[in-house]
MARBA-3410 file (N, C-alpha, C, O; in Angstrom, 1 decimal):
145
-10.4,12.7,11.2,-10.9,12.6,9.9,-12.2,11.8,10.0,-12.0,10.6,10.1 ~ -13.4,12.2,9.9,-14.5,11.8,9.2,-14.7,10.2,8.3,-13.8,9.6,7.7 ~ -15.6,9.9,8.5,-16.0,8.7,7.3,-16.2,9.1,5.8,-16.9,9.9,5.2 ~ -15.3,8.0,5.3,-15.9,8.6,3.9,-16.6,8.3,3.4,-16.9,7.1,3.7 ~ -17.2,8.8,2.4,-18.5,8.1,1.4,-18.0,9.2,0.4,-17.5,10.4,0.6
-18.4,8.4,-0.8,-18.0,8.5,-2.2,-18.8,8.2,-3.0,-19.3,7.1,-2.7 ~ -19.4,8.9,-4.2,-20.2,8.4,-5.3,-19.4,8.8,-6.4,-18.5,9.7,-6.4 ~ -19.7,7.7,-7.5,-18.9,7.7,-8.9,-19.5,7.2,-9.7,-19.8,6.1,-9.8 ~ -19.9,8.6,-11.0,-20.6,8.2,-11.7,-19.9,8.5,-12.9,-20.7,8.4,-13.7 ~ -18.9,8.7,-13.3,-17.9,8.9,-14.5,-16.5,8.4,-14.2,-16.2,7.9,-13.1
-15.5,8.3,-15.2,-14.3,7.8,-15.3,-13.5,8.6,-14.0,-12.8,8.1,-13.2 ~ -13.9,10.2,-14.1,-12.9,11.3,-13.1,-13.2,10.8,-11.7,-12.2,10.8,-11.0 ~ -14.5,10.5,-11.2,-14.8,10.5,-10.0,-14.2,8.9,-9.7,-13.5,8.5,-8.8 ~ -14.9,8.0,-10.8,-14.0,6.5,-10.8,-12.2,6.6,-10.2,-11.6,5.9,-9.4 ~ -11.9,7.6,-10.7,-10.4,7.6,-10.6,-9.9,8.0,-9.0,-8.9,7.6,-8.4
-10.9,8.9,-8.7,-10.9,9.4,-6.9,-11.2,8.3,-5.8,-10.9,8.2,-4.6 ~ -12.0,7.2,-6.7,-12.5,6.1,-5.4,-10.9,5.2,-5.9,-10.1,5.0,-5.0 ~ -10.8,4.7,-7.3,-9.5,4.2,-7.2,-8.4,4.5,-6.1,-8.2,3.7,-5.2 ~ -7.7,5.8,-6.1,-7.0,6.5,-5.3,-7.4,5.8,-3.9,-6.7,5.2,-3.1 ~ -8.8,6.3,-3.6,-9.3,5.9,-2.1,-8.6,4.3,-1.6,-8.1,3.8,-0.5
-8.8,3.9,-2.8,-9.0,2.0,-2.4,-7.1,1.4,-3.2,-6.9,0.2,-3.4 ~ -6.4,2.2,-3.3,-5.2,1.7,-3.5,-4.5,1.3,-2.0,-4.3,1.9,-1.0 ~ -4.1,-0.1,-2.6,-3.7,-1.0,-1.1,-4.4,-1.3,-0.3,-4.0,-1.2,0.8 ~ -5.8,-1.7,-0.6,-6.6,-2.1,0.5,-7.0,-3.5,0.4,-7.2,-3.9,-0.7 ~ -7.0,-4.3,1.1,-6.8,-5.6,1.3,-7.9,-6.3,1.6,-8.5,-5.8,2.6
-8.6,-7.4,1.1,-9.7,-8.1,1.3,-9.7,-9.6,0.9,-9.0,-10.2,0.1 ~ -10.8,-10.2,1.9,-10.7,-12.0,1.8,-11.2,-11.9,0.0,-11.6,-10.8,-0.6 ~ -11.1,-13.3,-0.5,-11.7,-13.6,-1.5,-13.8,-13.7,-1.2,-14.7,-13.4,-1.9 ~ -13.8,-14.3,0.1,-15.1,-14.5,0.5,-15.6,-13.2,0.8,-16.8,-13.2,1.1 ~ -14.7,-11.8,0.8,-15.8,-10.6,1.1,-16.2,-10.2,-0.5,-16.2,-9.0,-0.6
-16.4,-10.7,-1.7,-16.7,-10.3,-2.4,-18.5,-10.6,-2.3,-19.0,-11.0,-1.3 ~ -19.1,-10.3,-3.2,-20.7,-10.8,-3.6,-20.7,-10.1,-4.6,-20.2,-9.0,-4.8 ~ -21.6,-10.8,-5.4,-22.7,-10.5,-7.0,-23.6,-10.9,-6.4,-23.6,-11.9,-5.8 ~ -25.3,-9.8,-6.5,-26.2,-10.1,-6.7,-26.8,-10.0,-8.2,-27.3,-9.0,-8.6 ~ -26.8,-11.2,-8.9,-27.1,-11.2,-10.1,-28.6,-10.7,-10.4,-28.9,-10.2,-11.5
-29.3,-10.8,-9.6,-30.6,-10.2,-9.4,-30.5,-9.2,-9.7,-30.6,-8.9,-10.9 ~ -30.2,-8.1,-8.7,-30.4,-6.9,-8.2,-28.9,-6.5,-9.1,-28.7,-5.3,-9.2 ~ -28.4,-7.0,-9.5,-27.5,-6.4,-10.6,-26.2,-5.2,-9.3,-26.0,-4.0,-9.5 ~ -25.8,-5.9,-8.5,-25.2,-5.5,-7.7,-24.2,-6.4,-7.5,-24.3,-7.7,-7.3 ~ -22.3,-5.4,-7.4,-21.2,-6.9,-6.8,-20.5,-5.9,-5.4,-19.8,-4.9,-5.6
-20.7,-6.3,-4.3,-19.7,-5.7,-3.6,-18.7,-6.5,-3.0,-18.6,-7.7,-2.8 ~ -17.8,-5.3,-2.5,-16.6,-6.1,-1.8,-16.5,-5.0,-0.7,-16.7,-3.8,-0.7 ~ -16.0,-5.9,0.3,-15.8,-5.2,1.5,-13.9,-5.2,1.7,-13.0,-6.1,1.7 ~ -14.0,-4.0,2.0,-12.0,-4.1,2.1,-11.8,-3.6,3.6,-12.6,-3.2,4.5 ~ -10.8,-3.6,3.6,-9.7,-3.4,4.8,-8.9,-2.1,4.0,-7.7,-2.2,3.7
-9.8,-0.7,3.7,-8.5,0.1,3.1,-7.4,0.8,3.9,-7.3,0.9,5.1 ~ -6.8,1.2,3.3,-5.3,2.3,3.8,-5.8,3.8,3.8,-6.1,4.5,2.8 ~ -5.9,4.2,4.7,-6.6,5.7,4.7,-5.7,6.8,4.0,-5.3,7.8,4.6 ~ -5.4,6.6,3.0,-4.5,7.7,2.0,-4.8,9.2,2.9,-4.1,9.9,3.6 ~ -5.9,9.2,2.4,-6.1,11.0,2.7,-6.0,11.3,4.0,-6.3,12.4,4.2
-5.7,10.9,4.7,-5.6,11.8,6.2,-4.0,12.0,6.1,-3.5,12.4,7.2 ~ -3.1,11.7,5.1,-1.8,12.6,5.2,-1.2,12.4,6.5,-0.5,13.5,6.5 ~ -1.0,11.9,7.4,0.1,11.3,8.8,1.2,11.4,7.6,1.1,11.3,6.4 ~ 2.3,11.7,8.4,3.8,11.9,8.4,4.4,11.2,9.4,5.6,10.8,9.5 ~ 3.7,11.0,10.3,4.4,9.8,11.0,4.5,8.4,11.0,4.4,7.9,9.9
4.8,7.6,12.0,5.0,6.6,12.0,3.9,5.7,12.1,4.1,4.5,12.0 ~ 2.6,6.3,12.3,1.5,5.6,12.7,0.4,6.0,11.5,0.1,7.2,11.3 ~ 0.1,5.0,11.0,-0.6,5.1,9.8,-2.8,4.4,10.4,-3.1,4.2,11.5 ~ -3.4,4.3,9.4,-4.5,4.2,9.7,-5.2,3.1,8.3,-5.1,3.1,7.1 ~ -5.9,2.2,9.3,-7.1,1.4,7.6,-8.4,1.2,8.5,-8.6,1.0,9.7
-9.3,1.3,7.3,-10.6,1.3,7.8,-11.6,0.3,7.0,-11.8,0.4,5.8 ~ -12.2,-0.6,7.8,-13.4,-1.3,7.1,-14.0,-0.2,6.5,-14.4,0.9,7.0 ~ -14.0,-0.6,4.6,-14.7,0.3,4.0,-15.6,-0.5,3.2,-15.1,-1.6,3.1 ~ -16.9,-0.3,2.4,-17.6,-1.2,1.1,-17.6,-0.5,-0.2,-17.9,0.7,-0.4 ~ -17.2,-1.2,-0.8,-17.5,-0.7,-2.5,-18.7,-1.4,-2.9,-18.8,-2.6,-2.6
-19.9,-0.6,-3.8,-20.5,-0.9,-4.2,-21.0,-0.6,-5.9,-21.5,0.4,-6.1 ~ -20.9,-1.1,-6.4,-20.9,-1.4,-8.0,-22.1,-1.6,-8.5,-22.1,-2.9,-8.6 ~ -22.9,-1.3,-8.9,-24.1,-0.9,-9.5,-24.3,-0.7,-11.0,-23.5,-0.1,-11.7 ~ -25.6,-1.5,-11.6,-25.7,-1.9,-12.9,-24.6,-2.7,-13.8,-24.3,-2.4,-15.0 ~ -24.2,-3.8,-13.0,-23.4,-4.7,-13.5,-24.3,-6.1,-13.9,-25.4,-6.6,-13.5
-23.3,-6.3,-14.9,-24.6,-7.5,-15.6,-23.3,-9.1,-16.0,-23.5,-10.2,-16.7 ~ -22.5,-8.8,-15.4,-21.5,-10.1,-15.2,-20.6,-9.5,-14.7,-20.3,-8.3,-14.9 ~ -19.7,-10.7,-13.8,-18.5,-10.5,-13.9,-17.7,-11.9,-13.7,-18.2,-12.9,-13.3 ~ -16.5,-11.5,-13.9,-15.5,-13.1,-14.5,-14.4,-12.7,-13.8,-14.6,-11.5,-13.7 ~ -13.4,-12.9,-13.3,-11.7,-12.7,-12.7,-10.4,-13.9,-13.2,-10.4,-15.1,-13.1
-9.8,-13.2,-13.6,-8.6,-14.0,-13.2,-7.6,-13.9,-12.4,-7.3,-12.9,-11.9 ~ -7.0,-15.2,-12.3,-6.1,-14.9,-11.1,-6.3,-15.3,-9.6,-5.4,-15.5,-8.7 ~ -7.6,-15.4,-9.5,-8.0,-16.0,-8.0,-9.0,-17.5,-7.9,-9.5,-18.2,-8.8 ~ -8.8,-17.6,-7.1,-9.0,-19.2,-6.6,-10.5,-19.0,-6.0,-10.5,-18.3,-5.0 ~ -11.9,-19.4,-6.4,-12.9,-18.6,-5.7,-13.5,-19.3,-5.2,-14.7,-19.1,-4.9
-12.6,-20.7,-4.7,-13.1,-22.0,-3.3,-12.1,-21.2,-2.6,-12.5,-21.2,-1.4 ~ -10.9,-20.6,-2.7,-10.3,-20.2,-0.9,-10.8,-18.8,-1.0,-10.4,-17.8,-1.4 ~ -11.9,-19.3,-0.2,-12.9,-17.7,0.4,-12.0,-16.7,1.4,-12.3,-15.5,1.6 ~ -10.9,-17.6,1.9,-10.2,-16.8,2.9,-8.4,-16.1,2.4,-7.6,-15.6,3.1 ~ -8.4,-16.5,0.9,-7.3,-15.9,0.3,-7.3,-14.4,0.2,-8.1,-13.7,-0.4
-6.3,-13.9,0.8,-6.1,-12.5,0.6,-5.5,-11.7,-0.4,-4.6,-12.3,-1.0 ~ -5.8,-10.6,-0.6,-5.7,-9.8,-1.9,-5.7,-8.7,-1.9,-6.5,-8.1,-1.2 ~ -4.7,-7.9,-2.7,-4.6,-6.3,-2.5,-5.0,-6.0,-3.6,-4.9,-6.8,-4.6 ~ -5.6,-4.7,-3.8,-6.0,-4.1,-4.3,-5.4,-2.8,-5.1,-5.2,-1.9,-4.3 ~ -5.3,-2.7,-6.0,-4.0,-1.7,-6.8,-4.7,-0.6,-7.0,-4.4,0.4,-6.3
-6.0,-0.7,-8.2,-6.6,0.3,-8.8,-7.7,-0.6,-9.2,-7.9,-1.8,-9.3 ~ -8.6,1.1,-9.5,-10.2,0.4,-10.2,-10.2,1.5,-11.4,-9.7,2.6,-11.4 ~ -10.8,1.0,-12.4,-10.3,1.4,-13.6,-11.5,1.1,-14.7,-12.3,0.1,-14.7 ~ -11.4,1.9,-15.3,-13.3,1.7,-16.5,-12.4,1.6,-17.7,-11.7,2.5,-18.2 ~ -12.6,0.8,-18.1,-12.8,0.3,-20.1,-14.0,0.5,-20.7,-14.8,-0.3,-20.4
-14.5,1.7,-21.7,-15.1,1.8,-22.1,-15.7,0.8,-22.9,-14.9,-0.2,-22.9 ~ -17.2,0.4,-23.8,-17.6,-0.4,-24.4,-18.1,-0.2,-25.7,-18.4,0.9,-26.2 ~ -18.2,-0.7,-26.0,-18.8,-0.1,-27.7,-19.6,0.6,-27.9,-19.6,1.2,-29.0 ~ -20.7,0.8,-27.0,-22.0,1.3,-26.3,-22.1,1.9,-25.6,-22.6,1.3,-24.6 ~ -21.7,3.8,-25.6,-21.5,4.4,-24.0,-22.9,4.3,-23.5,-23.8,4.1,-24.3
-23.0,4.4,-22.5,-22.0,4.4,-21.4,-21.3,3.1,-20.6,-20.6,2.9,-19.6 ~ -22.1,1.8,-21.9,-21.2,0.4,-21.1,-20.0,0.4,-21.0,-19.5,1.5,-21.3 ~ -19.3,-0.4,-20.6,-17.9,-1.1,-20.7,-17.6,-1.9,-19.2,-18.4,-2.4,-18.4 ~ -16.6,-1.8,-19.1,-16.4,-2.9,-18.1,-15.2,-1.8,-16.7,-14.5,-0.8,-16.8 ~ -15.4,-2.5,-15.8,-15.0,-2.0,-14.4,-14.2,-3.0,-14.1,-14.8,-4.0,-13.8
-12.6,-3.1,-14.2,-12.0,-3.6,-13.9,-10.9,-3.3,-12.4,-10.2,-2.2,-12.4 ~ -10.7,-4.3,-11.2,-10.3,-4.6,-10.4,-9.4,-5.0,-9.8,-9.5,-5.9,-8.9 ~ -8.0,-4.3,-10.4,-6.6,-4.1,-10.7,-6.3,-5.4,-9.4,-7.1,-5.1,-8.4 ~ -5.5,-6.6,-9.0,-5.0,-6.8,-7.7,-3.6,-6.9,-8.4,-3.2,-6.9,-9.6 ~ -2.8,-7.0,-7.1,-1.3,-7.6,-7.0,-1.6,-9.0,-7.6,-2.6,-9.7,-7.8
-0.2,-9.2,-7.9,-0.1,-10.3,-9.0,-0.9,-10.6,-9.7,-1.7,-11.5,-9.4 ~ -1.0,-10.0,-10.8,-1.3,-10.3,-12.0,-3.1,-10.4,-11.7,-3.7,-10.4,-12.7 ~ -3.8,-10.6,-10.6,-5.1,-11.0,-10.8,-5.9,-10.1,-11.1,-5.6,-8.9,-11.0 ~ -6.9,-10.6,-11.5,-8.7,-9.0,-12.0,-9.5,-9.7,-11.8,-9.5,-10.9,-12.0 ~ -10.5,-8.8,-11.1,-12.2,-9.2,-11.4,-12.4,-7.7,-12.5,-11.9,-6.6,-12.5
-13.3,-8.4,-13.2,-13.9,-7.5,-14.8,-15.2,-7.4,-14.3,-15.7,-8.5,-14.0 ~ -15.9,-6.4,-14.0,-17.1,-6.3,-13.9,-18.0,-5.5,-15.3,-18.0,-4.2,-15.4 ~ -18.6,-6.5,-16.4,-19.5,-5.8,-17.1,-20.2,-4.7,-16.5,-20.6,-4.9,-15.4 ~ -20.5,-3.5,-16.9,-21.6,-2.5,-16.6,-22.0,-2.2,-18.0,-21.6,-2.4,-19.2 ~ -23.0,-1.6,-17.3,-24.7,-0.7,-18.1,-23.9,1.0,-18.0,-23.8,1.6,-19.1
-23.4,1.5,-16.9,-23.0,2.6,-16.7,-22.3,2.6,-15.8,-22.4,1.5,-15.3 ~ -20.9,3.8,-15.0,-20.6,3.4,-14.0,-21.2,4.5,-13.0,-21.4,5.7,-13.1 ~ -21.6,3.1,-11.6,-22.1,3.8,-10.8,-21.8,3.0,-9.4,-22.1,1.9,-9.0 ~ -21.1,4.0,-9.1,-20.2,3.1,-7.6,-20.3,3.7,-6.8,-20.5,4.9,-6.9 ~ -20.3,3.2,-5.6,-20.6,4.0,-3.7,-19.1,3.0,-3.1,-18.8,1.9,-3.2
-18.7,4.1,-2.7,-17.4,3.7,-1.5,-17.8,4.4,-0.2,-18.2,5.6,-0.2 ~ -17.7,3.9,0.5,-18.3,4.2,2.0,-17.6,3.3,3.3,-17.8,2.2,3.6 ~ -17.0,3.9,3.6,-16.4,3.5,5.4,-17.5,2.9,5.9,-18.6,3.5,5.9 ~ -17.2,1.6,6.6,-18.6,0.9,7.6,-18.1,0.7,8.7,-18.7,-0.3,9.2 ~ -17.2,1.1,9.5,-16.4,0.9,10.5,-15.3,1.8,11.0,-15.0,2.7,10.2
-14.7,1.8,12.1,-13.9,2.8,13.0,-12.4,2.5,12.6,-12.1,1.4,12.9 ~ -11.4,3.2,12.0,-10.2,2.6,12.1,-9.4,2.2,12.9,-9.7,2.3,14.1 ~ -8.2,1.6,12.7,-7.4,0.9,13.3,-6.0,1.7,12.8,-5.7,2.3,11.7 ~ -5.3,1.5,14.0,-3.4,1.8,13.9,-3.1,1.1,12.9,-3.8,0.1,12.6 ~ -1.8,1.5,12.2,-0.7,0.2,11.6,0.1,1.2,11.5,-0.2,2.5,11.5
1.6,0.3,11.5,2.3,1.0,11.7,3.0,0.7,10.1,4.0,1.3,9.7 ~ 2.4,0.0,9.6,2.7,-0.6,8.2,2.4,0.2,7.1,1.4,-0.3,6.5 ~ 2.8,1.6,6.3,2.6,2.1,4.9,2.6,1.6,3.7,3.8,1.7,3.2 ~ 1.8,0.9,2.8,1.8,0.8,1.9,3.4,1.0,1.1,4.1,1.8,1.8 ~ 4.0,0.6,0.2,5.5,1.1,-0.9,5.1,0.5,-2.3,4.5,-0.5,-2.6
5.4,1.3,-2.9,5.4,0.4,-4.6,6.8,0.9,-4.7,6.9,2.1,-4.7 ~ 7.8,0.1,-4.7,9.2,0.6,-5.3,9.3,0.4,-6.9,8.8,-0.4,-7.6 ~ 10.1,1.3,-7.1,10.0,1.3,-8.6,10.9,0.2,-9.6,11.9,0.7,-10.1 ~ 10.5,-1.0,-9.9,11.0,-1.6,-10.8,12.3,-1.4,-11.8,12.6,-0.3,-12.4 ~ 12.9,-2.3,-11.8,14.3,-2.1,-12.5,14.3,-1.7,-14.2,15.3,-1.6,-14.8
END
């Protein structure tokens, strides 16, 4: 399987990079806002969904998300002095704003945490920066009682 790269410029294609980045795991310190340049990325550790293995050996890949025309963002849930706290990643998800095409880009984690990223529009790059690795570890969401 190929590297991937991804662009998302609407809710539908938002919804395909979600997919991509469900269960992908990253430090608190791989985040960045450039408030300048109106840019937040994070670098993850994702779960390679799409390459479909049925076996026992699964695959994750250094990948970047990049988020474009963001004009704040705020989180709860995380601690943003332990740079080296880890975090999974559920889904990415757009709340529209009162003003299309603003609203906000929110950054589903396990337990209860979010980063909210304000946007102007959505416009995101997912892109593989690195060679994968084995695990023999599959992602599970069991289903709740």
């Amino acid at each position: 399987m190929g590297s991937l790269k991804l662009i998302a410029l609407d809710e539908t294609d938002l919804a395909v990079v979600s997919a991509c980045l469900q269960d992908a795991v990253f430090k608190t310190g791989d985040t960045a806002f450039e408030g300048k340049d109106s840019i937040f990325t994070l670098e993850t550790n994702r779960f390679v969904w799409e390459d479909g293995k049925n076996d026992k050996t699964f695959e994750r890949r250094r990948a970047l998300l990049a988020l474009k025309q963001v004009s704040g963002v705020k989180s709860r849930g995380i601690n943003l002095k332990a740079t080296d706290a880890v975090h999974s990643l559920l889904a990415v998800r757009f709340l529209p704003g009162e003003e299309a095409p603003a609203g906000v880009i929110e950054l589903v984690l396990s337990g209860g945490a979010v980063i909210r990223l304000e946007v102007d529009c959505i416009e995101v790059q997912l892109a593989d920066i690195g060679g994968g690795w084995e695990t023999k570890f599959k992602p599970r969401h069991p289903l709740g009682d």
